[in-house]
C-alpha positions in Angstrom: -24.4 -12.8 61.8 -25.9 -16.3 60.3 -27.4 -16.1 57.2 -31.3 -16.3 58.9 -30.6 -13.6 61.3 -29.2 -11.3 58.2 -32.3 -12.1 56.5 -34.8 -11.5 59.2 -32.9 -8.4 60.0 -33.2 -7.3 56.0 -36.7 -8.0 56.3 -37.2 -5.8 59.4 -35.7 -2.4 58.1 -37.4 -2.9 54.7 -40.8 -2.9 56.8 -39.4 0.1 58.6 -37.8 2.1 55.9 -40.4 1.3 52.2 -43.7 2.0 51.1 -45.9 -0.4 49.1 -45.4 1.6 45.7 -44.6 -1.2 44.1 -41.4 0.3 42.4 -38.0 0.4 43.0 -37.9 3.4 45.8 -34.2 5.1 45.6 -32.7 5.1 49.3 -30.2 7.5 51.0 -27.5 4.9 50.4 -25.2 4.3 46.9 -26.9 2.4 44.6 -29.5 0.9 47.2 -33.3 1.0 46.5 -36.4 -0.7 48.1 -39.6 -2.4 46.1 -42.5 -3.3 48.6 -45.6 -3.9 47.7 -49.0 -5.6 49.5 -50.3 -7.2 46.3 -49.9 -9.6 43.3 -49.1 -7.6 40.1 -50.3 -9.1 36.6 -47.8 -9.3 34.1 -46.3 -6.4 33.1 -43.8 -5.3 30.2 -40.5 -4.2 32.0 -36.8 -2.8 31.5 -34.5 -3.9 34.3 -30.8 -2.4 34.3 -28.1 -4.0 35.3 -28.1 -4.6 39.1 -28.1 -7.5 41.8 -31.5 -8.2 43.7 -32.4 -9.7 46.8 -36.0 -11.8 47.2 -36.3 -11.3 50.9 -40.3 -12.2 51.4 -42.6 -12.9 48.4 -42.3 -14.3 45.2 -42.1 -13.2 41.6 -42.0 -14.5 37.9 -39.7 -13.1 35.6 -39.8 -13.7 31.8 -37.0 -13.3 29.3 -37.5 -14.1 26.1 -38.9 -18.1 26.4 -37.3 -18.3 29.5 -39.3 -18.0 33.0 -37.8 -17.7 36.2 -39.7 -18.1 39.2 -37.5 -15.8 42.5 -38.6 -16.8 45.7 -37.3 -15.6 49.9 -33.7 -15.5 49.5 -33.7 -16.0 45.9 -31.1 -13.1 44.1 -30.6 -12.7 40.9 -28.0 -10.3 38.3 -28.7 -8.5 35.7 -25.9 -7.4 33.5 -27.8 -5.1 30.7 -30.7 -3.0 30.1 -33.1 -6.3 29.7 -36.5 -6.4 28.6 -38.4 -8.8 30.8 -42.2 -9.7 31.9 -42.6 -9.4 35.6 -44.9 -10.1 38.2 -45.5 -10.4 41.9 -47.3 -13.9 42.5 -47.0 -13.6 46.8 -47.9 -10.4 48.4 -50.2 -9.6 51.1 -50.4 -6.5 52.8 -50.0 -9.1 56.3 -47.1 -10.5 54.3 -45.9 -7.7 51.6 -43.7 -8.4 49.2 -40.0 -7.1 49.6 -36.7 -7.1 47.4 -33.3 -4.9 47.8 -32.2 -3.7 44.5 -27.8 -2.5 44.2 -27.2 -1.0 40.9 -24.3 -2.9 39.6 -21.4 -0.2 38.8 -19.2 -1.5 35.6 -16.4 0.8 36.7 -15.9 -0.9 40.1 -16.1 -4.1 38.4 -13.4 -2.9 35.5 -11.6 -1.9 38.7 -11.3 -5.6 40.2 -11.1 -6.9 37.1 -7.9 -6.0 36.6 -6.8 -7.2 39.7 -8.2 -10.3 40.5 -9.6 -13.1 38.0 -12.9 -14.9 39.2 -13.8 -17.5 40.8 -13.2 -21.2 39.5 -16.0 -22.1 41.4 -18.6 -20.6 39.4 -22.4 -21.7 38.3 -22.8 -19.1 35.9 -20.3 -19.4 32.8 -22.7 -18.8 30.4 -23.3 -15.8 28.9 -26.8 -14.0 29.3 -28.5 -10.9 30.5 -29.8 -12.5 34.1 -28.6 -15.3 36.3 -30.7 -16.3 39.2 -29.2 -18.1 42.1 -29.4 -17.9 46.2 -27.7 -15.5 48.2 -24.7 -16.7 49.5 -24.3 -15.6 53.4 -21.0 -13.6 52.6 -23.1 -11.5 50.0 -26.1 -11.0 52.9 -23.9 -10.1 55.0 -23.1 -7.2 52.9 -26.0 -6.3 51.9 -27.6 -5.9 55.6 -25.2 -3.5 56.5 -26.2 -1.9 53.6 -29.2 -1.8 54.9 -27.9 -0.7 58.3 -27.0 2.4 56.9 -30.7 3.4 56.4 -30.8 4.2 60.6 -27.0 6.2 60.0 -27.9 8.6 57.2 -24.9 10.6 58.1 -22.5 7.7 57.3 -24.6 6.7 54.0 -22.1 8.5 51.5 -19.1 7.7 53.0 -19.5 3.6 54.2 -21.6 2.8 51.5 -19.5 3.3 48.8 -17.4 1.2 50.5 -19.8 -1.6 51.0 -21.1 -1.0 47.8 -17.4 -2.1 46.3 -17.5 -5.1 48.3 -20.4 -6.3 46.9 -19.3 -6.0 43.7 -15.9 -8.0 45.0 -18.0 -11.3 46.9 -20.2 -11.4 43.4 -17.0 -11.8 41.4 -15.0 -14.0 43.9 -18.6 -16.1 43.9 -20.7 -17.8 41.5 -21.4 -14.2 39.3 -17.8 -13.9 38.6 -17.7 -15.0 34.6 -20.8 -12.9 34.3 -19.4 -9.6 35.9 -15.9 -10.1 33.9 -17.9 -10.1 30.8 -19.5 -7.2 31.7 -16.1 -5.2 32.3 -14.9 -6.5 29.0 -15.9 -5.0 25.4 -15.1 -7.8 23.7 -17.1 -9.9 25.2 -20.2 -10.8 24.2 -21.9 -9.5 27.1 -19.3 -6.2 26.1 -20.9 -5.6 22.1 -24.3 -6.6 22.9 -24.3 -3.8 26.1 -22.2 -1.2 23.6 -25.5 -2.3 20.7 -28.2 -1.5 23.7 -26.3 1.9 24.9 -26.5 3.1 21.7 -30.2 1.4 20.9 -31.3 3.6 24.6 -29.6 7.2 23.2 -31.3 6.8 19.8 -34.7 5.1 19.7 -36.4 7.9 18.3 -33.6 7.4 15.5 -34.5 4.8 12.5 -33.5 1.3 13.1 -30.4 0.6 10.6 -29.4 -3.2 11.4 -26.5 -2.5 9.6 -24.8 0.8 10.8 -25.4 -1.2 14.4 -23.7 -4.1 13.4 -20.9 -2.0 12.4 -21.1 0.1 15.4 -20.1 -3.2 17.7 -17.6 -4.6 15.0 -19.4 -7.6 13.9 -21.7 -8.7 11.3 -25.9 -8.4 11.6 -26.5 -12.2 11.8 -23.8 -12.8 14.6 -24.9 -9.0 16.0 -28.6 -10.9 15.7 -28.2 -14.2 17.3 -26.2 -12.7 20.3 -28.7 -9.9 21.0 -31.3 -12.7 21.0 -29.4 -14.8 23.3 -28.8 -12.1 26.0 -31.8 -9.9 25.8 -34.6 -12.6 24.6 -35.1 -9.8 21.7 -33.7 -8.7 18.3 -32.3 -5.6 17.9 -35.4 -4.0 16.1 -37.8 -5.7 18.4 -35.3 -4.2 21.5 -35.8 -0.7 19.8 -39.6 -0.7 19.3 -39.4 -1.9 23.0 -37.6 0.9 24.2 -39.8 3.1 22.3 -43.4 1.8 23.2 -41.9 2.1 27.2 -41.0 5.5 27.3 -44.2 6.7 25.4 -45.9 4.9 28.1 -43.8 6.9 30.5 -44.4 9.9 28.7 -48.5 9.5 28.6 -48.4 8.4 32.8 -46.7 11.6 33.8 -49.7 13.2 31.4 -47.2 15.3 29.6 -48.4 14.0 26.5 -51.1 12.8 24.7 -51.4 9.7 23.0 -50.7 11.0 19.5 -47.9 13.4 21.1 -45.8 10.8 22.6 -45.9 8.1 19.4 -43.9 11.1 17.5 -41.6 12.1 20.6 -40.3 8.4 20.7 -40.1 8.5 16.5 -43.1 6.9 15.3 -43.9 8.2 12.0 -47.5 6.9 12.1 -49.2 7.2 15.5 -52.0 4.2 14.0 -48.9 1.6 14.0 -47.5 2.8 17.4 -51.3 2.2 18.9 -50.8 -1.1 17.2 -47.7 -2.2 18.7 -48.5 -0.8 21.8 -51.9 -3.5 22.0 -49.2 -6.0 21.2 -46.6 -5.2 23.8 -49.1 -4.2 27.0 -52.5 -5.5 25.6 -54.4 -2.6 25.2 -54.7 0.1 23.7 -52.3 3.0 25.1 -55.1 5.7 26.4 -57.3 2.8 27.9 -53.7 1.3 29.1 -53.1 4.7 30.7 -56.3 5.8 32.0 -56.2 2.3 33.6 -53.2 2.5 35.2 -53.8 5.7 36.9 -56.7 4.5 37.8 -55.2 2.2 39.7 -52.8 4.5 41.5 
């Protein structure tokens, strides 16, 4: 199949098989999820994991740290860490909704052909960051549509799409990603400390920030630990933790099992005055008008 048939086709069973929540809508299939939605979205605070997406109709804005990238119809991108972004939808309709494929990227499959096969000369992305946009190659649409395909054979889900899930991971590190996913399946790297400094960061936000224990943790110094975090994520280290903290308090308050005051201490805020304050400087208001707001909304 040519890569504008693939595409058409992608944008076909998304119609068929999302909804317009405007979130990423786990599937039947390994690691698959949809996003639709039939609006533009403002500019929202955001943690993406590390996964490859597919822009298949629509257009969206993603920030990290100074640096803005706008993905457009066949646009992809990869993420290779838990990375704090701005997103929003600037091209949705509900004649024309927006719609993306999201593949959770697994770092044991890619440890797996890692030690198998090196990647790609022919590569665009040597650098090492958190996201690398691109355009989907028609080898890597390929795979993904029958991916897709899967949605109309439930029954074969589990079995085929592991296996197309592991080929995936293959044509992005024979392809351009290939640099990027090989850091990824080494610690060393620095792609490997920063995602060991962010594992930790993610089990233990409601912990006190100790720059230094951290540094130690991923065997370098605070200043190197510093200027590496900074160039993957866009963030420090402490502004990464309060980040992860001021997110799931949000979470916390929109499922309404807790109050304002309730969730600043379940995430570790000692004073619930500062986390109101750095919650108006993350999302831009304050976290029960934020909230009532938002579910106002849905």
């Amino acid at each position: 199949m040519r890569r504008l048939e693939a595409m058409e086709a992608l944008r076909e069973a998304l119609l068929r098989h999302s909804k317009p929540t405007g979130q990423p809508e786990r599937t039947a299939v390994p690691a698959l999820s949809l996003v639709r939605t039939d609006e533009r979205s403002v500019r929202v605070p955001a943690l993406y994991w590390p996964l490859f997406c597919v822009q298949v109709v629509g257009k969206k804005r993603v920030s990290v740290g100074s640096e803005v990238f706008g993905i457009g119809p066949g646009d992809c991108f990869l993420v290779t860490t838990d990375l704090p972004v701005v997103a929003s939808v600037t091209e949705a309709s509900a004649a024309a909704p927006f719609l993306a494929i999201c593949i959770e990227i697994d770092r044991s499959i890619v440890a797996e052909i890692a030690t198998s096969k090196a990647p790609s000369s022919d590569q665009t992305t040597s650098q090492e960051s958190g996201i690398y946009p691109g355009r989907a190659s028609s080898d890597v649409v390929e795979v993904v549509h029958r991916m897709m395909s899967l949605l109309d054979h439930p029954d074969d889900a589990p079995v085929l799409g592991r296996l197309y899930l592991h080929e995936l991971h293959y044509r992005l590190y024979t392809g351009a990603w290939g640099a990027s996913l090989q850091a990824l399946a080494h610690n060393a790297s620095r792609i490997g400390r920063v995602n060991t400094a962010v594992s930790w960061i993610r089990e233990h936000f409601r912990e006190r920030f100790v720059a230094e224990a951290l540094a130690a943790r991923c065997g370098t110094t605070v200043s190197t630990m510093n200027r590496h975090f900074r160039q993957v994520t866009g963030l420090s280290p402490l502004e990464y933790h309060k980040r992860v903290r001021l997110q799931e308090a949000r979470v916390l308050m929109m499922t309404g099992e807790l109050n304002v005051s309730e969730a600043s201490y379940a995430v570790g805020y000692a004073s619930a005055s500062q986390f109101s304050r750095e919650y108006v400087r993350l999302f831009g208001s304050p976290p029960g008008k934020d909230v009532r707001a938002a579910l106002l909304e849905d």
